[in-house]
N, C-alpha and C positions, 0 to 999 in steps of 0.2 A: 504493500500500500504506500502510495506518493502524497504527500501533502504539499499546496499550492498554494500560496497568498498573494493577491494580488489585489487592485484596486476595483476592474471589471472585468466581470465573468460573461465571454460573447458562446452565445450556441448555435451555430451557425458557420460554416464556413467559406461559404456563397459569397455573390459580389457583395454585399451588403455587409455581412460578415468581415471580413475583408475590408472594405473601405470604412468598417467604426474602428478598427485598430489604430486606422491612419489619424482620423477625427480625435479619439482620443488622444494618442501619443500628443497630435499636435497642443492639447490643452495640458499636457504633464501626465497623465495618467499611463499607468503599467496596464495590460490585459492579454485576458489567456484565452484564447478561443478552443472550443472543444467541438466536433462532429463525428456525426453516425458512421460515415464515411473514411476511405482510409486514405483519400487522399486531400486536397485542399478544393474550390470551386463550385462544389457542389454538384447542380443539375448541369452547370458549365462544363465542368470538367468528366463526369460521369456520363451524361447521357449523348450531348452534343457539342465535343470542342471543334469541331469544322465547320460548325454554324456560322453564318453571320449574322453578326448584331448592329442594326443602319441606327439604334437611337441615344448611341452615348456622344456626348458633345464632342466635337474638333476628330471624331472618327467617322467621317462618312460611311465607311464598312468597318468594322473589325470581328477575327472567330471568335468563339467565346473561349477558345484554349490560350488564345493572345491577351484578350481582356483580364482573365486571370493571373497571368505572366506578370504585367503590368500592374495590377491589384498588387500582387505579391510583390513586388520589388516596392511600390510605394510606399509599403507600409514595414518592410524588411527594417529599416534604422529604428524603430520602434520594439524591438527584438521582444515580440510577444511569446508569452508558451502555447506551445503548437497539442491539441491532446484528439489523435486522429483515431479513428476503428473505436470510441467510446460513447455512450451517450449520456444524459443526465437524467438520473432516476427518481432523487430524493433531496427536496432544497427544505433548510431551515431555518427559520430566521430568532436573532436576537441579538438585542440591544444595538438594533440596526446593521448588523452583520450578518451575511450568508453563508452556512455551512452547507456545502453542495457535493454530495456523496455522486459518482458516477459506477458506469454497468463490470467496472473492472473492479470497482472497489477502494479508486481512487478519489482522493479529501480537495477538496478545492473552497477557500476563503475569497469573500471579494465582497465587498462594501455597496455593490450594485451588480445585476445583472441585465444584459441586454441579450433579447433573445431575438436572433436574425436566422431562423428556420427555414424560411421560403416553404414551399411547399413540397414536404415530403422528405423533413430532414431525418426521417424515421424509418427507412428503408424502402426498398422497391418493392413493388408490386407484382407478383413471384406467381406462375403457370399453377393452378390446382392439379398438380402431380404429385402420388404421395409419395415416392422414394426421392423425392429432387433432391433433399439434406444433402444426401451421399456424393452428388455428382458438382456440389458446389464447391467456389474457389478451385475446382481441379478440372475438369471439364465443362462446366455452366459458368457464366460469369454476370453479371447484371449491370458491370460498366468495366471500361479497359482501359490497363494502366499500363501495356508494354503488347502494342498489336503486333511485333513481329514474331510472339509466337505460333499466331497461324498461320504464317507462311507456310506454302504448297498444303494447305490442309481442308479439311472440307468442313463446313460451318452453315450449322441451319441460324438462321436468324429472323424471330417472332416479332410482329406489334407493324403495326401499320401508320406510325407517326414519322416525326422527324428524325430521331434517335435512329430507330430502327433504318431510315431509307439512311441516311448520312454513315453508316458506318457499312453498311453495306455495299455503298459505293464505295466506300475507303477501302476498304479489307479486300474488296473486287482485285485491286492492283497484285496483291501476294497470295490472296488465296487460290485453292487449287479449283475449289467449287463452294456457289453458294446458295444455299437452297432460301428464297424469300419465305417465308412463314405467314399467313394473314386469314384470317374468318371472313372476313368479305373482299371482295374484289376491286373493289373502292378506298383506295389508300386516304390516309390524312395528311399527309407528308405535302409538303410544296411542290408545285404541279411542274416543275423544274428536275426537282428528285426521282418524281413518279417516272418524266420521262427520259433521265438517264437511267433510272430500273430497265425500261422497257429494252434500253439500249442495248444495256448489259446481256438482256435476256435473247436477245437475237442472237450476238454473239459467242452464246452458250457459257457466259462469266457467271452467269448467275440463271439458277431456274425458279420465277413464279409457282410457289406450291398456293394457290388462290383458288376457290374460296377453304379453308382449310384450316386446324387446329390441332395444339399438341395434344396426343393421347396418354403416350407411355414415353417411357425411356428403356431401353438396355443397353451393357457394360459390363465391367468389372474392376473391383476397386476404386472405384471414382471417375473408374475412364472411360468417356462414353463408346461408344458401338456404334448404336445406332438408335434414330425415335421413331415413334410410328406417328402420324397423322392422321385424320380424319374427316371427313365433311359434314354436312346435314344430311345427307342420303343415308351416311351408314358407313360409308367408301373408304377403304385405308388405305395407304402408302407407307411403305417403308423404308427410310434415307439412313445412308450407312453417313456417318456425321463423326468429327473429331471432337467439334465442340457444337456447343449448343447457348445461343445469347438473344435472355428473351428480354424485351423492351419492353415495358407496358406502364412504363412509368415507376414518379414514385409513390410511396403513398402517403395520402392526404389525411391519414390520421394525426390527431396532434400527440397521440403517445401517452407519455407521462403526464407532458405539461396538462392535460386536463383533472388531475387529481392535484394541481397549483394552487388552485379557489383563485382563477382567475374568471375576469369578466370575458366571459367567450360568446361570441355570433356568428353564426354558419361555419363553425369549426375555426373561425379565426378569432385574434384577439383584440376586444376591444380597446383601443388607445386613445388618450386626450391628445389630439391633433396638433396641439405647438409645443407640445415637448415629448410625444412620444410613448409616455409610461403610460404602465399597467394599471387596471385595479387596486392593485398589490401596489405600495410605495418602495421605488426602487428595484423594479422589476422594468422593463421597457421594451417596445413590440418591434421590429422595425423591418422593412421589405414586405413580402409579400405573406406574410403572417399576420401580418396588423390590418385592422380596418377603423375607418373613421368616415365621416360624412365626406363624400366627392373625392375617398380613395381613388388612386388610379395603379394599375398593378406594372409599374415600369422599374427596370431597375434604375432610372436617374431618381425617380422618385425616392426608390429605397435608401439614395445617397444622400437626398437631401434628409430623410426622417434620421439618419444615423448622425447626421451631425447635430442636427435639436438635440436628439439625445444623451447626446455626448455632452454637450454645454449642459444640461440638466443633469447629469453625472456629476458635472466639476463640484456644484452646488455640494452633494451631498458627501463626495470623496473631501472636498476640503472647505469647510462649513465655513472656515476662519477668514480664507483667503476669497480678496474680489477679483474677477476675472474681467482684466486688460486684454479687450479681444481688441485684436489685430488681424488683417485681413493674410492669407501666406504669402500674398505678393511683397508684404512691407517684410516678414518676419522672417520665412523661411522654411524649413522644416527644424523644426528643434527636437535634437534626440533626449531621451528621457538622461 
């Protein structure tokens, strides 16, 4: 067991995430961010880093794998503590102080919390197959951190969104074969994606298994074989598969955080709109978790709730001292 003290405790490790570490450092504060996920970005970095993203200022495009790059380097001179593949189970509070137990068993102190979850910081959204356990982190995987292990190899890939088309066209380049995976024939994915799928598929890079879902899996010792699919008819098919990477999102449960006695609305969290916080005092919503009258679920938006929050932080991390805000243009970036 690790114990943590710090000033703010961020849960979240999304763009939003990510740019309160910046916000904070730049008002003095130390913070640790902790996610479900094992690596930094979130649904950025997980689901779609080849995405592009046209709505962050002075980027007329940028991916979301780049976006994060940059997140991360801005806020690097702030040398936060990083706590990845964990989550937060159990918060306590006293005498205005948070004691914040997580799923490893690890102790985290912090004088405020902001939680910057986006949607779905509580794991993906997982095929109703009962043996999957077995074939996960070793043949299944639900986001990728090193694609060139499936070079020359054959790879079904589930979910009819963006995730699912974008990495399929990615992985097209080294893999050997790819079988598309989808229940209707009717993709969600950007009608750009759809029709380089289609491309792929003339080509024989990639074979549409359309209309169609997973049934089964087999293998042995974690390493898949092959799965079986199925239609609405009844109709099976059988695809001899190295790996197997189902998309279907992440999910939209809020987790723990709903045994918080937080103010909660359509699974999101209520926030007072000019500073951010919870029901709960010193608790604080911010991105795409929070809702307030004429939310808009952007991530510039979520940039700007993380810095109210942050200046509503300073308040309570240091009651004594008055904050001389200064714009970054005059100041700088000042390391803790």
């Amino acid at each position: 067991m690790n114990k943590i003290e710090t000033d703010v405790l961020i849960i979240g490790a999304g763009p939003v995430g990510l740019f309160s570490v910046f916000e904070l450092g730049q008002l003095g504060m130390k913070s640790c961010v902790i996610d479900t996920l094992d690596i930094i970005g979130g649904q950025c970095s997980s689901l779609y880093p080849q995405k592009p993203i046209y709505d962050i200022p002075a980027f007329p495009e940028i991916s979301a794998d780049k976006l994060i790059k940059n997140l991360y380097q801005q806020m690097k001179p702030f040398k936060p503590d990083l706590i990845l593949g964990e989550r937060v189970e159990r918060i306590q509070s006293k005498n205005g102080v948070f004691t914040v137990s997580t799923s490893k068993n690890n102790i985290i102190i912090s004088k405020c919390i902001i939680i910057a979850a986006g949607n779905g910081a509580f794991g993906p959204n997982k095929p109703p197959i009962s043996n999957i356990e077995e074939y996960e982190e070793k043949s299944i995987f639900y986001h990728i951190k090193d694609k060139s292990i499936f070079k020359n190899k054959n790879i079904a890939i589930a979910g009819g969104g963006d995730s699912a088309a974008d990495w399929a066209i990615e992985l097209s380049e080294i893999a050997n074969k790819i079988f598309f995976v989808h229940r209707r024939e009717k993709l969600r994915a950007a009608p750009n994606s759809v029709r380089k799928l289609n491309d792929l598929a003339t080509v024989n890079k990639l074979e549409m298994v359309v209309p169609y879902q997973i049934d089964s899996l087999r293998g042995n010792n974690g390493n898949l074989e092959s799965l079986t699919v199925k239609n609405l008819e009844g109709n099976h098919k059988n695809l001899e598969v190295d790996y197997f990477l189902p998309f279907f999102g992440l999910s939209s449960d809020l987790g723990p955080i709903k045994d918080w006695e937080l103010q909660i609305e359509k699974n999101l969290l209520d926030v007072n709109q000019s500073t951010c916080q919870t029901s709960k005092s010193g608790i604080y919503g911010v991105g795409d978790i929070c809702t307030y009258p004429g939310k808009l679920k952007l991530i510039l938006t979520g940039f700007s709730e993380a810095a109210m929050a942050a200046h509503s932080c300073f308040k309570r991390v240091f009651p004594e001292k008055v904050l001389h805000f200064e714009y970054s243009t005059t100041s700088g970036v000042k390391s803790l």
